[in-house]
C-alpha positions as CSV (number, residue, x, y, z in Angstrom):
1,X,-16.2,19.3,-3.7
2,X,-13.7,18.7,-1.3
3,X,-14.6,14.8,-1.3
4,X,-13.6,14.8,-4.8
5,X,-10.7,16.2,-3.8
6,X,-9.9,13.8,-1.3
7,X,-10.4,11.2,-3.8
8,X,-8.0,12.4,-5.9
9,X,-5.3,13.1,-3.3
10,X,-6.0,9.1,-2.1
11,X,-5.5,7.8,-5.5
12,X,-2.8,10.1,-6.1
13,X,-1.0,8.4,-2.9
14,X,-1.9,5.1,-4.2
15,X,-0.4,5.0,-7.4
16,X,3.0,7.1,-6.5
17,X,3.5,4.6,-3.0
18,X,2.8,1.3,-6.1
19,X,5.9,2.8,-7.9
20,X,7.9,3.7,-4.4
21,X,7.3,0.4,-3.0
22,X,9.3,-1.1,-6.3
23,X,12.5,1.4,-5.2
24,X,12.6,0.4,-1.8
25,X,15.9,-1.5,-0.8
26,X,14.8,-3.9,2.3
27,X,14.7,-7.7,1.0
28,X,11.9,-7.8,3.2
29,X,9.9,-6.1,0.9
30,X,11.8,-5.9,-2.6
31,X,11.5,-10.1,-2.2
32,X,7.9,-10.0,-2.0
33,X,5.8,-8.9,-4.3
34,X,3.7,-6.1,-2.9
35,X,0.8,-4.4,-4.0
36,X,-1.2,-1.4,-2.8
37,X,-4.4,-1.8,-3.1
38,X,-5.9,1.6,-1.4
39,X,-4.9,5.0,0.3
40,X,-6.7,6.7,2.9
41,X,-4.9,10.3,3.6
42,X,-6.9,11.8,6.9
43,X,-8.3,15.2,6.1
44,X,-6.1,17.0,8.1
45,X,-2.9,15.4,6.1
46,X,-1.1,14.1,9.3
47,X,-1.6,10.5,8.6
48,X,-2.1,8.2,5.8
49,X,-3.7,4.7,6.0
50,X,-2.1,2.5,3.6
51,X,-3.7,-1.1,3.0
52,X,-1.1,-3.4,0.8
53,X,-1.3,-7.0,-0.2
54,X,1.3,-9.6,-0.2
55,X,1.3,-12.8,-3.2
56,X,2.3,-16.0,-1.4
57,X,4.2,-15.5,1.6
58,X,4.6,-12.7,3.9
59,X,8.2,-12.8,5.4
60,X,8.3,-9.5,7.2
61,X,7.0,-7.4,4.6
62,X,5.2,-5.3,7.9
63,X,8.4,-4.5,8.9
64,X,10.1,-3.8,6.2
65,X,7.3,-1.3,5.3
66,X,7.7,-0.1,8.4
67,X,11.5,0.5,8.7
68,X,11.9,2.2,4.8
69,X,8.6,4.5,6.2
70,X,10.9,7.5,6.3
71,X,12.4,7.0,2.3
72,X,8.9,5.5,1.3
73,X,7.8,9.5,3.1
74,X,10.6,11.3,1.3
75,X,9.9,10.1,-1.6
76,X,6.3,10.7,-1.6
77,X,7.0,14.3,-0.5
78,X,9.0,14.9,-3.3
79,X,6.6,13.3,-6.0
80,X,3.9,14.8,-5.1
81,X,4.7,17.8,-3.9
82,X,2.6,18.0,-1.0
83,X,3.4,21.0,2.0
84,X,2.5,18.1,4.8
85,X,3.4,14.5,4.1
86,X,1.7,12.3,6.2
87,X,2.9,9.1,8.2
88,X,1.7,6.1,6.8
89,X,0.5,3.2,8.4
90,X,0.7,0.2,6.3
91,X,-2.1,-2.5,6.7
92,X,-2.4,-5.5,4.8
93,X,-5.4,-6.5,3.3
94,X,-6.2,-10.0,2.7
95,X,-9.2,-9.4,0.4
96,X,-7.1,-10.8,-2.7
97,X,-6.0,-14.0,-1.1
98,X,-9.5,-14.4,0.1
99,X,-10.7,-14.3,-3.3
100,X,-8.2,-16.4,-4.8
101,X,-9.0,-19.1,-1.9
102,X,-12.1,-18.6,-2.2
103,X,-11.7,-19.6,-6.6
104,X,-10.0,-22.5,-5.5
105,X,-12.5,-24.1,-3.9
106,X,-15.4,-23.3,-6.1
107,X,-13.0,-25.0,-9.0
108,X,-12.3,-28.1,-6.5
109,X,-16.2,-28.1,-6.0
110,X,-16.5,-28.4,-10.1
111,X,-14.4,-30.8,-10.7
């Protein structure tokens, strides 16, 4: 049971951090557009494991995560309610650009 629960507080994380990231002021990040793609909240609530992914280029968007972690936290803490909030860490995750070079070439090898 507590898996599923686990479950739910990732996905929970995921979709309140898609709608924070939109709010958050750094040009660093509200130029670029950002997606998260998964949550991974450790079971003991002190950290949080967030994997994003950038569309075309990636002009600082790390640090821009990075340095609005404390509003991105405040806010989260607030939406959800939670008695802990945990620090994020934000890793990108190229999986998305992989697959889209990965499309390219396979349409390059058709035509």
């Amino acid at each position: 049971m507590a898996g599923h629960r686990q479950d739910k507080l990732n996905n929970a994380v995921m979709l309140e951090l898609a709608a924070i990231i939109r709010e958050v002021k750094d040009p660093r990040v509200a130029k670029s557009f950002v997606s998260i793609v998964g949550a991974s909240v450790a079971p003991d609530m002190s950290t949080a494991r967030i994997f994003y992914s950038v569309l075309g280029e990636d002009d600082g968007v790390a640090k821009g995560l990075n340095s609005a972690s404390g509003f991105i936290r405040s806010e989260l803490a607030k939406r959800l309610n939670l008695r802990i909030t945990p620090k994020l860490a934000f890793i990108r995750d190229n999986n998305t650009e992989r697959a889209m070079h990965i499309s390219t070439i396979l349409k390059d090898i058709q035509d």
